[in-house]
VOMAR-845841 format. One record per atom (N, C-alpha, C, O): residue in three letters; x, y negated, z. Coordinates in pm, whole numbers, plus 50000, padded with zeros to 5 digits. Each point is the difference from the previous one (the first is absolute). Example, Ala and Ser with C-alpha at 12.3 -4.5 7.8 and 13.67 -1.06 7.14 Angstrom:
% residues 2
Ala513195056950780Ala499114988150000Ala500904988050000Ala501045000250066Ser498614989349862Ser500824988150006Ser499234989150073Ser500514988950017
//
This chain:
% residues 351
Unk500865011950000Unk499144988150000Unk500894987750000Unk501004999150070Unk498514989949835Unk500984988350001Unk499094992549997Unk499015001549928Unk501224986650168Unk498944988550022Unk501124983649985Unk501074996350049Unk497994998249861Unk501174985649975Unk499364992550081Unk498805001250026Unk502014990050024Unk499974991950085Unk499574984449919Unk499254998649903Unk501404992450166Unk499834982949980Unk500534998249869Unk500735008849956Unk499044982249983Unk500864995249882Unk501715002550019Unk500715004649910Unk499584993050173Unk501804997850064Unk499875011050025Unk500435002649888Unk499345008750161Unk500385012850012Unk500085004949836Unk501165002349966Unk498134999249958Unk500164998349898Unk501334999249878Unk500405008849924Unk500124976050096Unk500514998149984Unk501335004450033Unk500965000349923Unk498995003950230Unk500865005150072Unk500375013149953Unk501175003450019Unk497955005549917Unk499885015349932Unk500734995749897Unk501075005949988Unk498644983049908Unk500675002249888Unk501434995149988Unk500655002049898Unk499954989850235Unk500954997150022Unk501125015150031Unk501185003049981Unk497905001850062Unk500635013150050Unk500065010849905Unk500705010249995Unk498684986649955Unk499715019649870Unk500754990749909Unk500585008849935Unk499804981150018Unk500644992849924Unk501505003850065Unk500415009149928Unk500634988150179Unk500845002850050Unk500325016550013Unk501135005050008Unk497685001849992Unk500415015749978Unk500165002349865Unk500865008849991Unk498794987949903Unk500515002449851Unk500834993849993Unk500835005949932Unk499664981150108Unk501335001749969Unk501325006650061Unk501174998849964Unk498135010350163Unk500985010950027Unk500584991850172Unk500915005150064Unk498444983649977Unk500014992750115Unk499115006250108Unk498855004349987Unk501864995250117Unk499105001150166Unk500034990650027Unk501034993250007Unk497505002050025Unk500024985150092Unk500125004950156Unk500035010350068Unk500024978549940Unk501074999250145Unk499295006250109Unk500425006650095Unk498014988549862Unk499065001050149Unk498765001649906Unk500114997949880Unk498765005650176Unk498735002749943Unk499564987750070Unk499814998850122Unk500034991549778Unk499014983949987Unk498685002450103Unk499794990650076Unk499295021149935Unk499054998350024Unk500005015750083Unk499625010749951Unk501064986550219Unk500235011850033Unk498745003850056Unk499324990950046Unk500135023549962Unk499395005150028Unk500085006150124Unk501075005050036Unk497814995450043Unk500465014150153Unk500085009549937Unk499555002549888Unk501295006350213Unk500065013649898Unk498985015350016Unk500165011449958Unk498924982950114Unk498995006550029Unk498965001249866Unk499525010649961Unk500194974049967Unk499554997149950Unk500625007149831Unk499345006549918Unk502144989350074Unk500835001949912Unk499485017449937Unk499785004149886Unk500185002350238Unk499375015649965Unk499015003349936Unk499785009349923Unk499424979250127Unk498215003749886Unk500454996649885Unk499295004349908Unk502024986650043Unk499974997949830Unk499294983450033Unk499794992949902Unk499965003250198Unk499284984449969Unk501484991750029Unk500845002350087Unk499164987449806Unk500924987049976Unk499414991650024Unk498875001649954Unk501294986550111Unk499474991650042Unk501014987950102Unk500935003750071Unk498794987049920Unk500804988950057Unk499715002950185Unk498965003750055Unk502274993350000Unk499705005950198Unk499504985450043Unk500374988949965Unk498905014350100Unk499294986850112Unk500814998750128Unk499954991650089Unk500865019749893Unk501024995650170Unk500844986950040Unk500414996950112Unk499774994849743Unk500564991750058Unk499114983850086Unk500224990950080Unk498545015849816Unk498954988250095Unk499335005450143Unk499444993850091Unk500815019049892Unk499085003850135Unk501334998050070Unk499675003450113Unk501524993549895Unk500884999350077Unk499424984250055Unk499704999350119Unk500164989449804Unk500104990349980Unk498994996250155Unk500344995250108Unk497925011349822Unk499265000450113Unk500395003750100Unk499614992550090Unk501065016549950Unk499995007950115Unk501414987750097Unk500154997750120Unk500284999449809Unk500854986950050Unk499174991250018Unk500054995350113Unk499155000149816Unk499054985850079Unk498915007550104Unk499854995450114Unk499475015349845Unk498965006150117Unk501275004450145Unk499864992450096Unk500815014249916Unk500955002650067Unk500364988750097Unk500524988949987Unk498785021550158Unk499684990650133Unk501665005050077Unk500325011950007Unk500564977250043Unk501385005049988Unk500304997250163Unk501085002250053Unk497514991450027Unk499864995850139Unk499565014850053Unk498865004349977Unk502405005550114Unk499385013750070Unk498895000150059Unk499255009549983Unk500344978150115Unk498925004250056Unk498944998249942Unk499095005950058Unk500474986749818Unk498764999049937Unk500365007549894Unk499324994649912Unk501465016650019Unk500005009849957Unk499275012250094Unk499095006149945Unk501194996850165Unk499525006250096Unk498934996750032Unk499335009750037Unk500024978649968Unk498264995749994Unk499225002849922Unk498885004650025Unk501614993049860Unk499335003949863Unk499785016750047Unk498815003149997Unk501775004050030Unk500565015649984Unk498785004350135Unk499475011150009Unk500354980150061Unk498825000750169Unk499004997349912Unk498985006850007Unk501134981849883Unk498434998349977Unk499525008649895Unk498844996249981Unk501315009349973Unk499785007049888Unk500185015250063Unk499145007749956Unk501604997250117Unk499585013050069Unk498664998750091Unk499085008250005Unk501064978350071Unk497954999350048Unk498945001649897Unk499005007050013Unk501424983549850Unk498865002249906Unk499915015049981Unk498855004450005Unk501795001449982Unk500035013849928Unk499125006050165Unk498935005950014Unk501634991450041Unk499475009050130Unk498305001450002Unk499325010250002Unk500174972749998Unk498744999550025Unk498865000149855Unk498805002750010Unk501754994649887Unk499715002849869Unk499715015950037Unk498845002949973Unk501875007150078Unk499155013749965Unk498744998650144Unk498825003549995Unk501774991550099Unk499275004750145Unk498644988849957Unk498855004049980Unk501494985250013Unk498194995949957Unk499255004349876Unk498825003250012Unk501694997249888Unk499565006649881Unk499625015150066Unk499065004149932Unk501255004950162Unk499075010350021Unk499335000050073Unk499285010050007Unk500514978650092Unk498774995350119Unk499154993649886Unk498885004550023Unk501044988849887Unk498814994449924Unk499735007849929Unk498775000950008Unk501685008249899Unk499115012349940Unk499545006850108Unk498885004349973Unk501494998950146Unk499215008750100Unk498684997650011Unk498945005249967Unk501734978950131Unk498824992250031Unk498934998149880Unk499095008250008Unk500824984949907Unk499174995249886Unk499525008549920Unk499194995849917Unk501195020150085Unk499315011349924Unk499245008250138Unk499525011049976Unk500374984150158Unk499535008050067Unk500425014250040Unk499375010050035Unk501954987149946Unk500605011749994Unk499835013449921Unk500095012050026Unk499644981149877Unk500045012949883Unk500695002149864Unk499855007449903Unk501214979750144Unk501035002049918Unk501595005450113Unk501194999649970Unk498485002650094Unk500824999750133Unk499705001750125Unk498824999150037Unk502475004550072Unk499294997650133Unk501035001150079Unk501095003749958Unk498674992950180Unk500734990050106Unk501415007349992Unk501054995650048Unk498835013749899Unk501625005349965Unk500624997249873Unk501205000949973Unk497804995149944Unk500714989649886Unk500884991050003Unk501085000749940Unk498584991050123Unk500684985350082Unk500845004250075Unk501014993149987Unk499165016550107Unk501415002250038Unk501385010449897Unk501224999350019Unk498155008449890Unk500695002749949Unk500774990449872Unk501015002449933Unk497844983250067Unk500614992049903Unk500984992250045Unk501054997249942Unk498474998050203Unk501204987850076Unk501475011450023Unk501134995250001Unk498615022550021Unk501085007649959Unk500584996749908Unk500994993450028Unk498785009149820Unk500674999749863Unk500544980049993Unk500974995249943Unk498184999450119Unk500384983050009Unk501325002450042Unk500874999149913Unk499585004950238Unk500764997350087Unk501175008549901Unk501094994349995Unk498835016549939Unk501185007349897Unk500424990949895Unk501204998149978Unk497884996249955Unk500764996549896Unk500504988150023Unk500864995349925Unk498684998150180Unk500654983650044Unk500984999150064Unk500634989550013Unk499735023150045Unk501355005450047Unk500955000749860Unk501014993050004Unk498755015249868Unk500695003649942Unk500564989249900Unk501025000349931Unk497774987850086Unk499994993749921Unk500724989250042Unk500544993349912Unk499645002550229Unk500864988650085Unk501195002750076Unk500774990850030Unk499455020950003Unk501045002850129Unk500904996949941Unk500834996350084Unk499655002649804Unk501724998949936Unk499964986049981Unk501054995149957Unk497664994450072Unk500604983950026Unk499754997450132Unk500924994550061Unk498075008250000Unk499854995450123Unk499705009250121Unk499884995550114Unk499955021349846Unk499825007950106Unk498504999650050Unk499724999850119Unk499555000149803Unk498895001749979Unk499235001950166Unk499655011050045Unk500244979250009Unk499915001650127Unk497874996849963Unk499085007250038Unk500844982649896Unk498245001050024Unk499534999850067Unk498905005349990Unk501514987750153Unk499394999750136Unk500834989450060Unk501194997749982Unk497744995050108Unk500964993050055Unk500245004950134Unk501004996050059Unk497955014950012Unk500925004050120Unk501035009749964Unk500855004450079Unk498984999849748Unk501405010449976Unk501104990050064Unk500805001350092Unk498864987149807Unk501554988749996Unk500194998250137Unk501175000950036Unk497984996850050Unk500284993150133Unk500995014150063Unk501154998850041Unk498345009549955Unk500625009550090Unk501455004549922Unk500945004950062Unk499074993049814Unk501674998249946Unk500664991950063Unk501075004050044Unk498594984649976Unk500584990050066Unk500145000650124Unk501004995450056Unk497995010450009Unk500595004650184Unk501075008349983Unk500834997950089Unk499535011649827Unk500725010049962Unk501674997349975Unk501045006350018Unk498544979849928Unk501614996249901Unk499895002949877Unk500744993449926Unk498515015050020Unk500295002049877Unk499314993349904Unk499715005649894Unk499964981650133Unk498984993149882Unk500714981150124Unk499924996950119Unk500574997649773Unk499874986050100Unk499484994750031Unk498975006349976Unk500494979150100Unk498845001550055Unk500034984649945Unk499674990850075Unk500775006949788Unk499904990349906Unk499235000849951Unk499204991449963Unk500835023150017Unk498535004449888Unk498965000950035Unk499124996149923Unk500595008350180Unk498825002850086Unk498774988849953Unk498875004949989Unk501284982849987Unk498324992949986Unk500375001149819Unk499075005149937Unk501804992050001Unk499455004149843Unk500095013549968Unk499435004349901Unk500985000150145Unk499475015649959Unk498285001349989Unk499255002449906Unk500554995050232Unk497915003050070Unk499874990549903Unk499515006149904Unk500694978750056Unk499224992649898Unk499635004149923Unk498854998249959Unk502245010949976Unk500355005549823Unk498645004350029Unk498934995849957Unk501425016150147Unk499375011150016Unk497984998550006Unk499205006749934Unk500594986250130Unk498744990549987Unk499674996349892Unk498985003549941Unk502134986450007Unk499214994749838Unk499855014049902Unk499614998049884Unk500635013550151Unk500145010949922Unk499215005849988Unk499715006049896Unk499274994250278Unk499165005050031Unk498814995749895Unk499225005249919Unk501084983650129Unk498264989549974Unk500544996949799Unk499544989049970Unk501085016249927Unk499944995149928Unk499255012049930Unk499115000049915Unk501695012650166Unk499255017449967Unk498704995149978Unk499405000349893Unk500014993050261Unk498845004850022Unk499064988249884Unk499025003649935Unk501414986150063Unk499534993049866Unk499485007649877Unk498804999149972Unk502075008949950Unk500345009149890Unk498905007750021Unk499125003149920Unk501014999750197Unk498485015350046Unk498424993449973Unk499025005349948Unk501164981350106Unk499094996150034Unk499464996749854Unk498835002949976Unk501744992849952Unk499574995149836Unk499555013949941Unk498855002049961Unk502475010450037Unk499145010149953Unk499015005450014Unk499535007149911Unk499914991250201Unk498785009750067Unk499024986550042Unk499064999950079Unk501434990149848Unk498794988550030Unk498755005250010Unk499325002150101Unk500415000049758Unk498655008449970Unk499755009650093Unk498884999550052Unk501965010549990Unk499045009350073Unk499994995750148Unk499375007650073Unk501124983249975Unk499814993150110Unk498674995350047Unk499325003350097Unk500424985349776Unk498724992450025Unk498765009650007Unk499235000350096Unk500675007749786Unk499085015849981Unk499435002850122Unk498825000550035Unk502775002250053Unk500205012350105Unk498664990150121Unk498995003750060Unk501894980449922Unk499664990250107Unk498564992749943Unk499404991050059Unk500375012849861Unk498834987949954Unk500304989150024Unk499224992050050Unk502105005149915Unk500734982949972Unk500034991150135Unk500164987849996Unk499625022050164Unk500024997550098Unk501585007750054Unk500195012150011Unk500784977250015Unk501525002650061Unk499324999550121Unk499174991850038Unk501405020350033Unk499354998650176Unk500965010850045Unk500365010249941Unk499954985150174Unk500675010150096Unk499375014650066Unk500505011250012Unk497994982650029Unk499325011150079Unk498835005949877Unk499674996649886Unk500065011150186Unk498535009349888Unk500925008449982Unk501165002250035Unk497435005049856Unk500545010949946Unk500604998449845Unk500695007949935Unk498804979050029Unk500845001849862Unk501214985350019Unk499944989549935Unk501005013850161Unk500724988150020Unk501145004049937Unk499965012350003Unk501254983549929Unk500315001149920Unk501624996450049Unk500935006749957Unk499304981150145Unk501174999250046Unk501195010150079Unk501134996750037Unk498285014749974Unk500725010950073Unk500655004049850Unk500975007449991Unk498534988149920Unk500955006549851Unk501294999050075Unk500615009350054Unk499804974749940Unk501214993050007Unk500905002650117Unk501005007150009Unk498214983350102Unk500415006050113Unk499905003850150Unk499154991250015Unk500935012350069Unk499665011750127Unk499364993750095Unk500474990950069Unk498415013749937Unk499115001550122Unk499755004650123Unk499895012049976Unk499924986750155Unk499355011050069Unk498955005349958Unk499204996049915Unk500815018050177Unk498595006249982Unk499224993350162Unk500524996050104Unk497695005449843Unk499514995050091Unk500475002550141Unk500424990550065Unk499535023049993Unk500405002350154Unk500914996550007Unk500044996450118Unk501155000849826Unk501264997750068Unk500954986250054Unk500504990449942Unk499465013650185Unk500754987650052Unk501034990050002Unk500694999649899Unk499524993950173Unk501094991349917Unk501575004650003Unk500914998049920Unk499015009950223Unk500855009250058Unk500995013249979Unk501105004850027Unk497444997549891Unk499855014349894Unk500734993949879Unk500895006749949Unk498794979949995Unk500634994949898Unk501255002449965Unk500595006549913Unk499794983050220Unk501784999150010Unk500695014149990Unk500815004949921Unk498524999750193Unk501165015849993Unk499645004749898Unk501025001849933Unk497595003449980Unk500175007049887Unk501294991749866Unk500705005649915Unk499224986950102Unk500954991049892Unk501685003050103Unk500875007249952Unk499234988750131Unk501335004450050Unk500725015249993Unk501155003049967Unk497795005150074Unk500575013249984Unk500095002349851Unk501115004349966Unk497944993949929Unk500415000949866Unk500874996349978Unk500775009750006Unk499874980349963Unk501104990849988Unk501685008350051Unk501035001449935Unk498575003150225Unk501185006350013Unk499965010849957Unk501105005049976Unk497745002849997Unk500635012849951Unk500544996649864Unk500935007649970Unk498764982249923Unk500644997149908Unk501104994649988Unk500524997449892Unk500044999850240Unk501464994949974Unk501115013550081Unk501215002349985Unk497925003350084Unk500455015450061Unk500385010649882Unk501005007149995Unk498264992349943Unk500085007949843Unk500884995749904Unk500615009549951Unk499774977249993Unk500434996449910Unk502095001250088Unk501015005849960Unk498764987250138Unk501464996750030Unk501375010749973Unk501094997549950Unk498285016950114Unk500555009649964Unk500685003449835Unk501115003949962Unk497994993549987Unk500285000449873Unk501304998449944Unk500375010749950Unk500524979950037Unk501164994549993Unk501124997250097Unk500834991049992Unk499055017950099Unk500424995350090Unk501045017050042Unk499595011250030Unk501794983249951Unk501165007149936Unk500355012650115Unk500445011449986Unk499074979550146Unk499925012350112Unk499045010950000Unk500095008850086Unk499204991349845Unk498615008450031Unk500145008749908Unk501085004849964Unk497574998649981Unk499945007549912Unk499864991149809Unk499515006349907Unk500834984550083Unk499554991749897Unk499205007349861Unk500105012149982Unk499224980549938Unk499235003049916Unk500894998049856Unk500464988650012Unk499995016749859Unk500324994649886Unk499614986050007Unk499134998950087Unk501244986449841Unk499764992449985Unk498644999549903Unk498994993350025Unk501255017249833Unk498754998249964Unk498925006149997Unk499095000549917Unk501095004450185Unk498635007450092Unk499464990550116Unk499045002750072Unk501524988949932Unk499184990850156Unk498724995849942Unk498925003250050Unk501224990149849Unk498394992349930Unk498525008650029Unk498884996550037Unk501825017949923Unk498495011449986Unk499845002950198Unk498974999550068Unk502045002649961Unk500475001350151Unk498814991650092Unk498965002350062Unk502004985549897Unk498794987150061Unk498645001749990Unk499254998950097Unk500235004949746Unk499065001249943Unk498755007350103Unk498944996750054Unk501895014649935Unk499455010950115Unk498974994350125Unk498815000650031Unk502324994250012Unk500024991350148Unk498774992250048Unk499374999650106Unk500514993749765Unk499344993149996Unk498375006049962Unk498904996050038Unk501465014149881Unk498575010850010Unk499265002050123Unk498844997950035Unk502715009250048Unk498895004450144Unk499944990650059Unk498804999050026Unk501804991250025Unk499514989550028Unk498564991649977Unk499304995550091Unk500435003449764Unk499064992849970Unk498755015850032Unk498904998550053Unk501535012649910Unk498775011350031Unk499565003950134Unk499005006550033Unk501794989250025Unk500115003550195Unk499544987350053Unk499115000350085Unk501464986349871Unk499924989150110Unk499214989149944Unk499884990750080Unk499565007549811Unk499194988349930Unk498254998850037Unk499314989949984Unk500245023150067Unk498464997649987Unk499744992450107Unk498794998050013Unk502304993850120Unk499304992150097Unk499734985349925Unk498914994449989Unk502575000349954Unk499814985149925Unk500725001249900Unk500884991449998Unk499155017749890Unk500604996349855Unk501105005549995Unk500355002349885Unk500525001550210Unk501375004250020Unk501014989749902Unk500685004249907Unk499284984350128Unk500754990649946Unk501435003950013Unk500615003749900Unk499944995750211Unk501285004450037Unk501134984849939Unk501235000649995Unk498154990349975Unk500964991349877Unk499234988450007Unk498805000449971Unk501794988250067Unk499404987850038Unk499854992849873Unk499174990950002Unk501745012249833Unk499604994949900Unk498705006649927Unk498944995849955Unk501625015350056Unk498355010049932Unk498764993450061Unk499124999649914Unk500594996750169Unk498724993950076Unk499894985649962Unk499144995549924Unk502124995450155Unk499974982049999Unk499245001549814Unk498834998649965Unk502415004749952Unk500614995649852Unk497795003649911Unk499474991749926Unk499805022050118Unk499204997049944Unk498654992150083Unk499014995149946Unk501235005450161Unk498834988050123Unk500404989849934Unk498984993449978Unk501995000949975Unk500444986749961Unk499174998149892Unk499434989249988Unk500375021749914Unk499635002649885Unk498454996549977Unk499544991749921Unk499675017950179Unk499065000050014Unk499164985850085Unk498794997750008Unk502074996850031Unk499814986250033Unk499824989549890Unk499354989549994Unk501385016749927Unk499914986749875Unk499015003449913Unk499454992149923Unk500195025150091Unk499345001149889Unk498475001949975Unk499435005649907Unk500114988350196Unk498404999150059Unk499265006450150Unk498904997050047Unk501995011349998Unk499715006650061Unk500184986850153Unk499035002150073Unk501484991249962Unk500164985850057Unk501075007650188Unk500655009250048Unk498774977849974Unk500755002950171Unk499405008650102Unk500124999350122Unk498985011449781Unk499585006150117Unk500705016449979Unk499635010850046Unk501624985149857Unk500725008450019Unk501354999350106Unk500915008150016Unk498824978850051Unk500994998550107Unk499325000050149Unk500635000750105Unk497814998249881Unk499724998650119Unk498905009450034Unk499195000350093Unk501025007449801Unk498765015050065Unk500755003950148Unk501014995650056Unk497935015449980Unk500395006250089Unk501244991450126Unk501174999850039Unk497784995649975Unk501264989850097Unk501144997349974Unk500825004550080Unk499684988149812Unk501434996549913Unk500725012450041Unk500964999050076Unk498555016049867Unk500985003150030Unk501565004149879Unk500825009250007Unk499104983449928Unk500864999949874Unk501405005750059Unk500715009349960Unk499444981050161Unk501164999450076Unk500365011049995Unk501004999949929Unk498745012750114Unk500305012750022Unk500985007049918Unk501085005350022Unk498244993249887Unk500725009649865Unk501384992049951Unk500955005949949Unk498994980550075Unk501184990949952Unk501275000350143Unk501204997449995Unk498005006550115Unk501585000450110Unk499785013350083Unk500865003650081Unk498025003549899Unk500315012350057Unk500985009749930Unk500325009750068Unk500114989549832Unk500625008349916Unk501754991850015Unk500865007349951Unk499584982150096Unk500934995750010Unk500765006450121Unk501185003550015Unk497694996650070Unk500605005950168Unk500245014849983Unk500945005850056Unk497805002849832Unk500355013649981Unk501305001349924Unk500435011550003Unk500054983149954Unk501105000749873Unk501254997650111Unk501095005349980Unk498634984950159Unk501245001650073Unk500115008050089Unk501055001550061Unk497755006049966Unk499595009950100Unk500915013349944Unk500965004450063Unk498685000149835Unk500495008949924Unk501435001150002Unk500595010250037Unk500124976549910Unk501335000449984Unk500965000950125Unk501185003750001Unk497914991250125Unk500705002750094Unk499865018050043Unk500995007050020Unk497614998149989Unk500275009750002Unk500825012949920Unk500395010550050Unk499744984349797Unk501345006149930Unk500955003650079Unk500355010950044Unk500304970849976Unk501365002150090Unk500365006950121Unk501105005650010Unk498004994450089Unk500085003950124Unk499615014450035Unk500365006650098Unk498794997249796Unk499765017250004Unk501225008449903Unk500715009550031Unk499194982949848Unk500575008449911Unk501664995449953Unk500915007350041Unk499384982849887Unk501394990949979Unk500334997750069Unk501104996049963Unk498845002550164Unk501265001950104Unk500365005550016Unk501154998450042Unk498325014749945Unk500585015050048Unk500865011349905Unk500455011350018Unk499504978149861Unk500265007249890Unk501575002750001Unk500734991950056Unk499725017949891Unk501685002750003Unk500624988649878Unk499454997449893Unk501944996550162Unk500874989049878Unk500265010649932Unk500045011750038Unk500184982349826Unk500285003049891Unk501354995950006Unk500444988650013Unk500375026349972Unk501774998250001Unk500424992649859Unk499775001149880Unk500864992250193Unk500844993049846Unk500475011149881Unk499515000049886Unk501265007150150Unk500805012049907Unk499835017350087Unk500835007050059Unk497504995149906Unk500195014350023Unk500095010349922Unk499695001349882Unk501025010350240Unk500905011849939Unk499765007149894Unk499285008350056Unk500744994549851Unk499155010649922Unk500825014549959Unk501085000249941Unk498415007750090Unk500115007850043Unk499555016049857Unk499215009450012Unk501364988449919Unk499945004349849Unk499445019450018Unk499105004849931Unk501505001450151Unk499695013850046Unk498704999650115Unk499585011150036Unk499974980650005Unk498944998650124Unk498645001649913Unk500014993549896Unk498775014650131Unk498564999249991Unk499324990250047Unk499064995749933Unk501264998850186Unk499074989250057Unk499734992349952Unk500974994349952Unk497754999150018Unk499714987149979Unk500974988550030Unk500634997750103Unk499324994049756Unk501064986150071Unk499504994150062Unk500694990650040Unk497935009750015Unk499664992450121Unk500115005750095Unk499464994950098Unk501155015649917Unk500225002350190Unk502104997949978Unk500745006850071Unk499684986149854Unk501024993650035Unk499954990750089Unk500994999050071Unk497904991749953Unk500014987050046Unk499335002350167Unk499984993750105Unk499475020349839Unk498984996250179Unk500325003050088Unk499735009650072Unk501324977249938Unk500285001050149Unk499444988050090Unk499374990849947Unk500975009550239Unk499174987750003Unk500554985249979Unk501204997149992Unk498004996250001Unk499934987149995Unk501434996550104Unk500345005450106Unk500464980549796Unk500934992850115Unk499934992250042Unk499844989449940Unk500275012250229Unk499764987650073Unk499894987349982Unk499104992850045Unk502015003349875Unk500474987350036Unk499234991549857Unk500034987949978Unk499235024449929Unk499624992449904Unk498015003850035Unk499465011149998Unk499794972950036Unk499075003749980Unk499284993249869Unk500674993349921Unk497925008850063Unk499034989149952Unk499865008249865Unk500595010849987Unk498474982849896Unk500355007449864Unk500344997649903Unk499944988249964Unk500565021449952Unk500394992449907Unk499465005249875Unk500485009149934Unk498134981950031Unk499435007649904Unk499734991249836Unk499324989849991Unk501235015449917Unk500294995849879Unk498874994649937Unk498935005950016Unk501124982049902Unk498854991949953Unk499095009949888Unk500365005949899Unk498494993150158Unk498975008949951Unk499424995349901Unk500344989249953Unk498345020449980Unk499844990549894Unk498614998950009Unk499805003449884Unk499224994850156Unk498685002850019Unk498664985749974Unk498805002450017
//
């Protein structure tokens, strides 16, 4: 297959098949091709030198708003699947879906926004993730309020996107009534509610204990003393996590676990008819879901350290190996812990 190009490519051919009859190699091929491309037989002029061009003027060269961008766009991705499967739930009556829909979607959210961010910013998607990096050491605590911003505007831009697609089956669902309470209320799409019986009490701790078991689960992961996970296995790992989590601990208030997943689409739903009585239902309790999950996220990390990473055996600088031995190379190391070195030392994660 031969495909001609521009006028100047063209030209460029006959410059060239002209230089091969007279028994000449030109120097360079005028109009180089990838060589991927080169295989199908297609000729054609390369665009690499302008997409270089763009990628020099788009090309954000400031680390930490490279790393924002990388927070906000792993939230979009996050809540783009997790509300997009609460509004088909919700708005088909559950018969396109059901309450395990929505957690298996904010699952597949939380994978690919991992896979899709951790190599700029560590795909943290939380701001009590970030906060409790930062109690940790391993995240600075520079980052800590633009990270949650990113992470917010990420939320509420998802939930925008959702909200346009499923406009229509919204109003349908609502009879063009945005309302919090009833039965055809429509704001639990976005974001988390109590259920009627439950207290305010019940609130907090259900959101705290979620929270730590999600930072109880994830830390291990990477973490060089333990048992660590492949790097590109943490995303589905997490994924998991976040399954039983949301299948075990969500039916009291939404199982938010994530102060942007909630603020980023309440914000949303504030602007978008649904008004301020998405801040002041149920006795304002908005509050909950936006700082109960901050205290679980430090609850957790302390309990990491003090049950589990402290106790863990150092990792010898240069151990023995032992070329005729059966044993596992991990019972080279297990020995105990040395005194004089405590605290942890656990390698920047990517989550």
């Amino acid at each position: 297959m031969h495909i001609d190009g521009t006028e100047g490519q063209v030209q460029a051919n006959k410059q060239v098949f002209g230089m091969k009859e007279r028994g000449q190699v030109p120097d360079k091929d005028p109009w180089p091709v990838a060589p991927e491309v080169r295989k199908m037989g297609v000729k054609g002029p390369s665009f690499k030198p302008q997409m270089e061009g763009v990628k020099r003027t788009l090309r954000v060269t400031n680390p930490l708003a490279r790393e924002c961008l990388g927070e906000l766009m792993g939230t979009f991705i996050l809540l783009m699947f997790g509300c997009s499967a609460s509004a088909q739930v919700k708005t088909s009556r559950e018969t396109k879906g059901q309450y395990l829909s929505a957690n298996m979607a904010f699952s597949v959210g939380v994978m690919s926004a991992m896979y899709l961010c951790k190599g700029v910013s560590g795909a943290h998607l939380n701001p009590a993730v970030t906060l409790s990096f930062c109690s940790l050491g391993r995240v600075p605590w520079v980052k800590l309020l633009p990270y949650s911003l990113c992470q917010v505007l990420g939320a509420y831009l998802a939930s925008g996107l959702v909200f346009l697609v499923y406009y229509d089956a919204i109003m349908d669902f609502s009879g063009g009534n945005l309302t919090v309470y009833g039965a055809n209320e429509t704001a639990s799409i976005f974001a988390t509610y109590p259920s009627e019986h439950l207290s305010l009490s019940s609130s907090i701790l259900d959101q705290v204990v979620g929270t730590a078991m999600l930072m109880l689960c994830i830390l291990p992961l990477d973490d060089q003393k333990n048992s660590p996970a492949p790097d590109a296995l943490i995303p589905p790992i997490v994924a998991v996590v976040v399954l039983g989590i949301g299948m075990s601990m969500s039916s009291n208030c939404g199982g938010a676990i994530n102060p942007a997943r909630d603020l980023g689409p309440r914000l949303l739903t504030l602007t978008a008819g649904w008004g301020t009585e998405v801040f002041t239902c149920y006795n304002y309790w908005f509050w909950v879901p936006m700082m109960a999950p901050l205290l679980g996220g430090m609850v957790g990390s302390g309990m990491y350290l003090v049950f589990i990473a402290w106790h863990l055996p150092d990792l010898p600088t240069n151990p023995p190996i032992d070329s005729s031995s059966t044993k596992p190379t991990t019972e080279v190391w297990k020995q105990p812990p040395a005194p004089e070195k405590e605290g942890v030392e656990l390698k920047t994660a990517v989550f």
